[in-house]
N, CA, C and O atoms as a GROMACS GRO file, in nm:
protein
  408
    1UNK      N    1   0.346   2.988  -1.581
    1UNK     CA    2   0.481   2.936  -1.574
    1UNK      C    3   0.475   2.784  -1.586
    1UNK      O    4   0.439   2.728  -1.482
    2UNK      N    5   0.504   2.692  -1.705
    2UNK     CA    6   0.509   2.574  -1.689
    2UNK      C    7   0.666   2.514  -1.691
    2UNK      O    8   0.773   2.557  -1.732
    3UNK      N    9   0.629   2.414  -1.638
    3UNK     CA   10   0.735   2.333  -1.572
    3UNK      C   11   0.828   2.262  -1.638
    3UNK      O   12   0.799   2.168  -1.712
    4UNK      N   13   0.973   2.314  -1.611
    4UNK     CA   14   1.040   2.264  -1.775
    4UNK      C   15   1.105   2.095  -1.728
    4UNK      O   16   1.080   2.037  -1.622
    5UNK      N   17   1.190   2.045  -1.842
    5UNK     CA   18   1.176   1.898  -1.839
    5UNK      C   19   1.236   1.852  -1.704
    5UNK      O   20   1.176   1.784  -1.621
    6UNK      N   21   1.352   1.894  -1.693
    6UNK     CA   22   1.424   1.902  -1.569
    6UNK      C   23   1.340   1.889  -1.410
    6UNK      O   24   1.351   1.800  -1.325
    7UNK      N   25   1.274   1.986  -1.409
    7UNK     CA   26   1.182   1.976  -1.276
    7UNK      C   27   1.070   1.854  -1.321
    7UNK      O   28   0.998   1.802  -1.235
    8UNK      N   29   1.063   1.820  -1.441
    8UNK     CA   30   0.965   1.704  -1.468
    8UNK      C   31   1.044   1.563  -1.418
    8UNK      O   32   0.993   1.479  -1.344
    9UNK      N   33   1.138   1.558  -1.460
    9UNK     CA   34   1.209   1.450  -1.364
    9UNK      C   35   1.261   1.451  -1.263
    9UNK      O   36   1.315   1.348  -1.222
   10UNK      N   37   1.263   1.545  -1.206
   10UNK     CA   38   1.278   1.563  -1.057
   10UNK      C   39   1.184   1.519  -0.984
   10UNK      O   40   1.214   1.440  -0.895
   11UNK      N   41   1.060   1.554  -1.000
   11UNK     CA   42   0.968   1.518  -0.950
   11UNK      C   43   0.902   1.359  -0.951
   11UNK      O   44   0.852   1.289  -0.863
   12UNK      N   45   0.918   1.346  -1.042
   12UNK     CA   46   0.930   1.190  -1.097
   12UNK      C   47   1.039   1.094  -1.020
   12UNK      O   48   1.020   0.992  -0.954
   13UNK      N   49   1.124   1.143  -1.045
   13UNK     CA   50   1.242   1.062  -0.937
   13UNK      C   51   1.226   1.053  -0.776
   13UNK      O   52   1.218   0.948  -0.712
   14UNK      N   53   1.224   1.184  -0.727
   14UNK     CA   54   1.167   1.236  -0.628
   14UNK      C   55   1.054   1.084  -0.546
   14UNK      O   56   1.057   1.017  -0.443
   15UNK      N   57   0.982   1.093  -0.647
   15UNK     CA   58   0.851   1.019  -0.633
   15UNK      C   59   0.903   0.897  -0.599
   15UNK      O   60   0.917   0.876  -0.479
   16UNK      N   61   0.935   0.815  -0.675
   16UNK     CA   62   0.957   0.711  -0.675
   16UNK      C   63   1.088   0.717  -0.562
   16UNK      O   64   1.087   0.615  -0.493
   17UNK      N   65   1.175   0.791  -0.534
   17UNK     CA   66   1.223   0.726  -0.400
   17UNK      C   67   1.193   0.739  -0.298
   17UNK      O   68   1.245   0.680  -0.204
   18UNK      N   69   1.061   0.852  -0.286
   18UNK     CA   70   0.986   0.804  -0.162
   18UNK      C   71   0.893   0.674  -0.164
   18UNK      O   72   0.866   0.610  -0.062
   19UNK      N   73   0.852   0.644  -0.285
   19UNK     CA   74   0.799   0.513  -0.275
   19UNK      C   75   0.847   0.396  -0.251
   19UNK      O   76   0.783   0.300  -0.208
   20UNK      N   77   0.986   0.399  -0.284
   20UNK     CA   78   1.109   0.290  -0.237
   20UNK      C   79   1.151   0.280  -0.078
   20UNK      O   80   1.177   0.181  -0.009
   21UNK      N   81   1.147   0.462  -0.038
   21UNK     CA   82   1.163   0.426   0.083
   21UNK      C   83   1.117   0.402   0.215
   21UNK      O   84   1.165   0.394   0.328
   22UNK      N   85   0.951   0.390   0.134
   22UNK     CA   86   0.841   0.348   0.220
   22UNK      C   87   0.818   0.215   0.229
   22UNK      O   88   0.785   0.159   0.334
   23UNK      N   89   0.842   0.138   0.075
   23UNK     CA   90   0.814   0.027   0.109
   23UNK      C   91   0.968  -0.039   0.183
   23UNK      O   92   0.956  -0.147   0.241
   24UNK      N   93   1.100   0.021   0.180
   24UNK     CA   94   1.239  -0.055   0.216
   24UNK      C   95   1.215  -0.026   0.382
   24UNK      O   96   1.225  -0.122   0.458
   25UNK      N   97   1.180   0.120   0.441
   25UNK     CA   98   1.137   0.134   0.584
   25UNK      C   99   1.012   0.010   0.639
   25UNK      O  100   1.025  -0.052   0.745
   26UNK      N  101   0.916  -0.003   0.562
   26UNK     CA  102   0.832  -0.111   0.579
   26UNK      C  103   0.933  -0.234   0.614
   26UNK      O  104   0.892  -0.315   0.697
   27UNK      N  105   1.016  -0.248   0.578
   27UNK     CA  106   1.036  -0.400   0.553
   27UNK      C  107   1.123  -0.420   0.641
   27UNK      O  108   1.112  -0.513   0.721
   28UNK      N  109   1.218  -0.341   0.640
   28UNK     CA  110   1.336  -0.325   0.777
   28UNK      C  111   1.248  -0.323   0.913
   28UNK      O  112   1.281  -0.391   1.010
   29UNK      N  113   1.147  -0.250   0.913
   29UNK     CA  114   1.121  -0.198   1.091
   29UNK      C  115   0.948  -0.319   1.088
   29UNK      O  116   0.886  -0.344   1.191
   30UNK      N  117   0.918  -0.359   0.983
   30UNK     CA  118   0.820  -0.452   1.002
   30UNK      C  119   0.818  -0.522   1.094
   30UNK      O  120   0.734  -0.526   1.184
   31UNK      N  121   0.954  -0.610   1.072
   31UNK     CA  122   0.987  -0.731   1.180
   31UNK      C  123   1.002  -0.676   1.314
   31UNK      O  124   0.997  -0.748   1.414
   32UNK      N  125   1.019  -0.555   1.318
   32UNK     CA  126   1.068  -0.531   1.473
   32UNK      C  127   0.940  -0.482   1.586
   32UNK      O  128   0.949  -0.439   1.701
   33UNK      N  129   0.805  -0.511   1.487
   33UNK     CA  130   0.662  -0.445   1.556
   33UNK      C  131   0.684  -0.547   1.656
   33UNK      O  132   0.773  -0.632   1.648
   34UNK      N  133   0.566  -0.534   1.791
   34UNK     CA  134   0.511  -0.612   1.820
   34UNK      C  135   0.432  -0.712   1.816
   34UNK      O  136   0.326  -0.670   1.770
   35UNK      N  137   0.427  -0.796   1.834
   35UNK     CA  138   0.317  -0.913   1.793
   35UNK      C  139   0.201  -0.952   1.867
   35UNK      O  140   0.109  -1.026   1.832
   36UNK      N  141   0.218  -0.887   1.980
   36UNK     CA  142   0.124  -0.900   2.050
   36UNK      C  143   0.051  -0.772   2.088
   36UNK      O  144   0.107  -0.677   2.031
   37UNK      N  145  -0.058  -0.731   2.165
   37UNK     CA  146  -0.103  -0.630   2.274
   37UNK      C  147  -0.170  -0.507   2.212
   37UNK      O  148  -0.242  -0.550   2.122
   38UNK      N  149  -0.179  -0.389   2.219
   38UNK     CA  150  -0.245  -0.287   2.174
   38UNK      C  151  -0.225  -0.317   2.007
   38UNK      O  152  -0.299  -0.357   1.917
   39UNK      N  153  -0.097  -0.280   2.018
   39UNK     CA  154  -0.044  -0.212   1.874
   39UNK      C  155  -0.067  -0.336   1.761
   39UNK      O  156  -0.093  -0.301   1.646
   40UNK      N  157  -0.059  -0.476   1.794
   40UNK     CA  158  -0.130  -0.556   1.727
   40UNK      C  159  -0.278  -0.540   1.647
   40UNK      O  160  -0.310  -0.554   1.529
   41UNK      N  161  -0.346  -0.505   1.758
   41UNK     CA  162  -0.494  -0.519   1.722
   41UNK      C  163  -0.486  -0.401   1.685
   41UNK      O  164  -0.588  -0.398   1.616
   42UNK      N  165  -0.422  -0.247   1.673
   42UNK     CA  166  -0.422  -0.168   1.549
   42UNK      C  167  -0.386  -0.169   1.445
   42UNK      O  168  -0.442  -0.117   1.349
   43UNK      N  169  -0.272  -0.239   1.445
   43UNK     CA  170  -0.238  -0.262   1.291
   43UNK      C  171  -0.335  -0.380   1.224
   43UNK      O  172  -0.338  -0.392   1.101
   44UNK      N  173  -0.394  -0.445   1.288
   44UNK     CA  174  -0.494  -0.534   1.246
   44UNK      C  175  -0.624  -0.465   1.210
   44UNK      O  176  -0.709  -0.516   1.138
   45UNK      N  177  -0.632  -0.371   1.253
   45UNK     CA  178  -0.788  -0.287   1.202
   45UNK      C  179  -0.744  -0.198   1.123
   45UNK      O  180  -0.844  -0.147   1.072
   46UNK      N  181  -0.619  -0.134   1.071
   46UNK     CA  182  -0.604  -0.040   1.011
   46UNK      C  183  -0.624  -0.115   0.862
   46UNK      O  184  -0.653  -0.032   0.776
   47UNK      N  185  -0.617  -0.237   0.817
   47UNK     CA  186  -0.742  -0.230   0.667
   47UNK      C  187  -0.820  -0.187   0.649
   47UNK      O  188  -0.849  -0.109   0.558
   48UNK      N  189  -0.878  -0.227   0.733
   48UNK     CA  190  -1.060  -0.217   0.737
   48UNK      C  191  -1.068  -0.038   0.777
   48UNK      O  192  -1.155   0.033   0.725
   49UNK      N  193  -0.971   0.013   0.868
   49UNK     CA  194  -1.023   0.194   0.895
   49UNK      C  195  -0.979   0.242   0.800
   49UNK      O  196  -1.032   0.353   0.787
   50UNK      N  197  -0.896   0.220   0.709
   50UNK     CA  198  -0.864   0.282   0.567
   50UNK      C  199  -0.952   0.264   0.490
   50UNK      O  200  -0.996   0.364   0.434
   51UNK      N  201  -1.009   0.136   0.458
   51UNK     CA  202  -1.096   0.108   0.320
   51UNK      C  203  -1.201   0.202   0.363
   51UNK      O  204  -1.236   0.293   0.289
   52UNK      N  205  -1.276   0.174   0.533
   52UNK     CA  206  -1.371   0.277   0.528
   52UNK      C  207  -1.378   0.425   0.530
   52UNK      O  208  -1.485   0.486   0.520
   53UNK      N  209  -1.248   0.487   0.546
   53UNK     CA  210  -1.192   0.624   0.517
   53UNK      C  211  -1.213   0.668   0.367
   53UNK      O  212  -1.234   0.783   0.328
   54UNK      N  213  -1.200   0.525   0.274
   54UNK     CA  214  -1.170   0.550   0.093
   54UNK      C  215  -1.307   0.561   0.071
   54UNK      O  216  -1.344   0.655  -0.001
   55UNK      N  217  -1.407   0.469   0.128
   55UNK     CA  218  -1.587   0.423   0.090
   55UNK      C  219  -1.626   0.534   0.115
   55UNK      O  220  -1.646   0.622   0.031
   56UNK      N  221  -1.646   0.548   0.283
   56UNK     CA  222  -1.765   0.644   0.344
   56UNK      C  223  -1.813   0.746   0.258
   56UNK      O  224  -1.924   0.760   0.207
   57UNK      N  225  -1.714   0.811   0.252
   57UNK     CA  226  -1.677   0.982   0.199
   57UNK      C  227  -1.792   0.959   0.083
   57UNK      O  228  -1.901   1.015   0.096
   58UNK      N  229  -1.759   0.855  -0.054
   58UNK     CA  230  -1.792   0.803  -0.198
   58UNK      C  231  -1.974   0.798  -0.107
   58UNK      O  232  -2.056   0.888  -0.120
   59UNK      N  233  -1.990   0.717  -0.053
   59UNK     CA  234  -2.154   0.677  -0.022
   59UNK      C  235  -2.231   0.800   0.043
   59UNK      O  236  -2.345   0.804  -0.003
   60UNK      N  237  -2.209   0.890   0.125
   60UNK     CA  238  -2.261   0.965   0.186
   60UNK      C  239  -2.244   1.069   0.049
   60UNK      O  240  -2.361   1.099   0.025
   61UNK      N  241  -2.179   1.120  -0.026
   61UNK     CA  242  -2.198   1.208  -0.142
   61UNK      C  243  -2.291   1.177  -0.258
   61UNK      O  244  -2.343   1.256  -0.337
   62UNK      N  245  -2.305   0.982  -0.247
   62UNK     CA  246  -2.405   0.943  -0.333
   62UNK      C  247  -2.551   0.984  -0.294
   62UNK      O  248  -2.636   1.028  -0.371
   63UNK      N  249  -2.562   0.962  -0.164
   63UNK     CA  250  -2.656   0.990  -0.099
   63UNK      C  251  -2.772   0.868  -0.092
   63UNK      O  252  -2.730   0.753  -0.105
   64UNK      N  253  -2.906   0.886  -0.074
   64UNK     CA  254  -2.969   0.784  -0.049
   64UNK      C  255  -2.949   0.688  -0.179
   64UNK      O  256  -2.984   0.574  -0.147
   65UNK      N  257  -2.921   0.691  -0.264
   65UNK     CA  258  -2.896   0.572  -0.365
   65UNK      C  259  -2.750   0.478  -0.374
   65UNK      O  260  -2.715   0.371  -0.424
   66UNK      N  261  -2.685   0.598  -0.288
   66UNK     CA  262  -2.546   0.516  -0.248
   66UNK      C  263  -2.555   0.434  -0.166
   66UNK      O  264  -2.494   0.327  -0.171
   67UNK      N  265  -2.646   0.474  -0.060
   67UNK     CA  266  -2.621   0.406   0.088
   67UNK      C  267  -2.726   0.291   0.077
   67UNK      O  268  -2.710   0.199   0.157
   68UNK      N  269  -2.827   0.282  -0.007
   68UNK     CA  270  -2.868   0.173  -0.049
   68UNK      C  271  -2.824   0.076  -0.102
   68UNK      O  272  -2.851  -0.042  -0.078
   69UNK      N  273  -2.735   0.133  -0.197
   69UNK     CA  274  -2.663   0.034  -0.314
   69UNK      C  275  -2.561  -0.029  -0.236
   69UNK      O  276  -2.522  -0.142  -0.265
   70UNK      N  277  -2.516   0.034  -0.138
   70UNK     CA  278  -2.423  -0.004  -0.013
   70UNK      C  279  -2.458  -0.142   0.062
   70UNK      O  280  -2.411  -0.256   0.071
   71UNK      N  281  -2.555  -0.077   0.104
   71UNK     CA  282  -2.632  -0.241   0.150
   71UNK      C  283  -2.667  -0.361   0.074
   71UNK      O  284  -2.620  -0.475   0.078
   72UNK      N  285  -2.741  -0.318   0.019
   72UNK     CA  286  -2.762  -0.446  -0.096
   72UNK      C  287  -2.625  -0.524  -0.118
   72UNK      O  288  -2.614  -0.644  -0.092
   73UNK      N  289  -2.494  -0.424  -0.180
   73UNK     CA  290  -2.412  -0.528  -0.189
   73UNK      C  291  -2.313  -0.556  -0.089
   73UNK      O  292  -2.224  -0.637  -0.117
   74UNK      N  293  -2.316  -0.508   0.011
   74UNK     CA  294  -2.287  -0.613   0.128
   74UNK      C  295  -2.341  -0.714   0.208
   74UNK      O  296  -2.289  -0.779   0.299
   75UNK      N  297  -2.485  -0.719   0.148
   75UNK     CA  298  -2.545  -0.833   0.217
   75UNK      C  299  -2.527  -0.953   0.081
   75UNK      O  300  -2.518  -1.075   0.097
   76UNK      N  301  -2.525  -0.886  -0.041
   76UNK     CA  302  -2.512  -1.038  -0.175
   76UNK      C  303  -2.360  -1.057  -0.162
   76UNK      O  304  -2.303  -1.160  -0.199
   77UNK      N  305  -2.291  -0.939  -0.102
   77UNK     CA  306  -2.159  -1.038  -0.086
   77UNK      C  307  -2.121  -1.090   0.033
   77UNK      O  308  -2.006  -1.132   0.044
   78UNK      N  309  -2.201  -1.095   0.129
   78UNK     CA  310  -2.205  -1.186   0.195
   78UNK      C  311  -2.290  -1.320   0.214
   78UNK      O  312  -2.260  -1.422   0.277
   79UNK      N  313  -2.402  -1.290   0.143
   79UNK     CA  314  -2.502  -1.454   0.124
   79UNK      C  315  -2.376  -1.521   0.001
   79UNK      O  316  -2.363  -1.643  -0.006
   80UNK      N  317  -2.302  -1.440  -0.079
   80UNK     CA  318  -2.307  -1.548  -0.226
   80UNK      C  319  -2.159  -1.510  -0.240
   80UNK      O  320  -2.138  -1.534  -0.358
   81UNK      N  321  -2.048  -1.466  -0.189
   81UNK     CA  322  -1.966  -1.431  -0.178
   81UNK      C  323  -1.937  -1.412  -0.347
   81UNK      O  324  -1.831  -1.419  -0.410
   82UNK      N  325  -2.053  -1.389  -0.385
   82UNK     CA  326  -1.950  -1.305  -0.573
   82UNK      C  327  -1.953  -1.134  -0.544
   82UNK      O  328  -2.026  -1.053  -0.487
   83UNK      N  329  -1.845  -1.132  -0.608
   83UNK     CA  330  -1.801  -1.000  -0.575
   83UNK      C  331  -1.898  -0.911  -0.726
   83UNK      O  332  -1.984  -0.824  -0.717
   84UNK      N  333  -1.845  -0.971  -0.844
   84UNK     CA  334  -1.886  -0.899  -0.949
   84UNK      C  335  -2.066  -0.944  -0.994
   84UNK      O  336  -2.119  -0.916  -1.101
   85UNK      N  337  -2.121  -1.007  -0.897
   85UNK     CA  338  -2.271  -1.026  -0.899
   85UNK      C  339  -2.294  -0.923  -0.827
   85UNK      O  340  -2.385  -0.852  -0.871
   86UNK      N  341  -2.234  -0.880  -0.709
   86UNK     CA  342  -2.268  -0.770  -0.596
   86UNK      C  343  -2.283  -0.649  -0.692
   86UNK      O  344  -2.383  -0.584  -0.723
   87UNK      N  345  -2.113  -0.634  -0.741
   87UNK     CA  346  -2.154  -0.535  -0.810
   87UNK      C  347  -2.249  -0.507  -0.936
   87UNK      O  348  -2.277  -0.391  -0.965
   88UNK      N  349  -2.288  -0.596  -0.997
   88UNK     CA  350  -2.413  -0.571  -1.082
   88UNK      C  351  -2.511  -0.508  -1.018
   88UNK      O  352  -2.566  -0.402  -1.048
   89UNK      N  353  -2.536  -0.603  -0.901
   89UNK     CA  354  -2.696  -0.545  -0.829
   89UNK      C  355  -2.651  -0.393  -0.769
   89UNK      O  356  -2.734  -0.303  -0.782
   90UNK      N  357  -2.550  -0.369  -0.718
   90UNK     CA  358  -2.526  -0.210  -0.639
   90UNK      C  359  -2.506  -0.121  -0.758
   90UNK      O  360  -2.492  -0.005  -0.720
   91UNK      N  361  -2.500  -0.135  -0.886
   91UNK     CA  362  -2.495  -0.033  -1.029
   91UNK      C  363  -2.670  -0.038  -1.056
   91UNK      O  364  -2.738   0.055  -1.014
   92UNK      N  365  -2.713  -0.119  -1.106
   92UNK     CA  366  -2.877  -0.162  -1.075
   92UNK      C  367  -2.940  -0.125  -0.985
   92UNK      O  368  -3.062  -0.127  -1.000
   93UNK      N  369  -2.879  -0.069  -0.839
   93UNK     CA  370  -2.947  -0.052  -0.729
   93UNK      C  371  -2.987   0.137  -0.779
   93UNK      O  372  -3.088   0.197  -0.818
   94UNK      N  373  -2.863   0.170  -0.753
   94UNK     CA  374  -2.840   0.332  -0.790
   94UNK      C  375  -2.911   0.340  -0.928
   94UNK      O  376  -2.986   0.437  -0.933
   95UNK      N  377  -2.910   0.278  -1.020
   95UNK     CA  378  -3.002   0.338  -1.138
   95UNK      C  379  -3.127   0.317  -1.136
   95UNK      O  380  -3.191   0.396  -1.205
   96UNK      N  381  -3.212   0.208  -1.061
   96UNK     CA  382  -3.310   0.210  -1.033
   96UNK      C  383  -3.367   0.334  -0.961
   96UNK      O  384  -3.477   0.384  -0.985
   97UNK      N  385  -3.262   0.385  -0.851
   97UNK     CA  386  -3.338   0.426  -0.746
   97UNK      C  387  -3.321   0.610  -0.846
   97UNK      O  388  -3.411   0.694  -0.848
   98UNK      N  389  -3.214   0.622  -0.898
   98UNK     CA  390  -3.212   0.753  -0.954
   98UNK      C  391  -3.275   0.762  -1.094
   98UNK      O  392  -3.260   0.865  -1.158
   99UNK      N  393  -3.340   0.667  -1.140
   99UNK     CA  394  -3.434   0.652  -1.243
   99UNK      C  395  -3.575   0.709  -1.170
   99UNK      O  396  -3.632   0.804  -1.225
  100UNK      N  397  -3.635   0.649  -1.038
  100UNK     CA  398  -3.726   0.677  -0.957
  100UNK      C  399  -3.737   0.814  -0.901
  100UNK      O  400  -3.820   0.839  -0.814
  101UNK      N  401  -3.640   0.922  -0.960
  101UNK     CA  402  -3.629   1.032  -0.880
  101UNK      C  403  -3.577   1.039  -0.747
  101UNK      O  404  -3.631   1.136  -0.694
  102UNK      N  405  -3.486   0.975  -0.656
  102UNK     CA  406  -3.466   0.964  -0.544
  102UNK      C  407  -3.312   1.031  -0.584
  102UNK      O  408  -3.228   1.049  -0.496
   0.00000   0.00000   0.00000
């Protein structure tokens, strides 16, 4: 059963006004957080517990050539703060190491 045009823009529309009304709820009830106390310092870590929610999963499936390549470029992006040098060496890291049989 495929999906005729009608339900194709439904869905499409659909979409996009939940995306409107995530970012218009964002913006209205933003101002009204707290600024201080618990809920501060969660919304302050929730970058960082998302990005590592998006990574982890990606490195532990790479397996030992991920979690290598992992390191390496978090330590060159932190001595040399280039981002796209990091990533040279962490693509280089994984083909070295899966060239080596690992």
């Amino acid at each position: 059963m495929s999906p005729t045009v009608m339900e194709g823009i439904g869905v499409i529309a659909l979409s996009a006004l939940l995306v409107w009304g995530i970012r218009f709820l964002g913006l209205v009830f933003g101002e009204k957080l707290p600024r201080t106390g618990f809920f501060k310092r969660a919304m302050d870590a929730l970058p960082g517990a998302i990005f590592a929610a998006l990574v982890c999963p990606g490195i532990v499936e790479a397996g030992i050539p991920g979690g290598v390549a992992s390191c390496v470029i978090f330590v060159v992006t932190r001595k040399t703060g280039n981002v796209l040098l990091s990533l040279f060496l962490g693509v280089g890291t994984v083909a070295l190491l899966r060239g080596a049989g690992l």
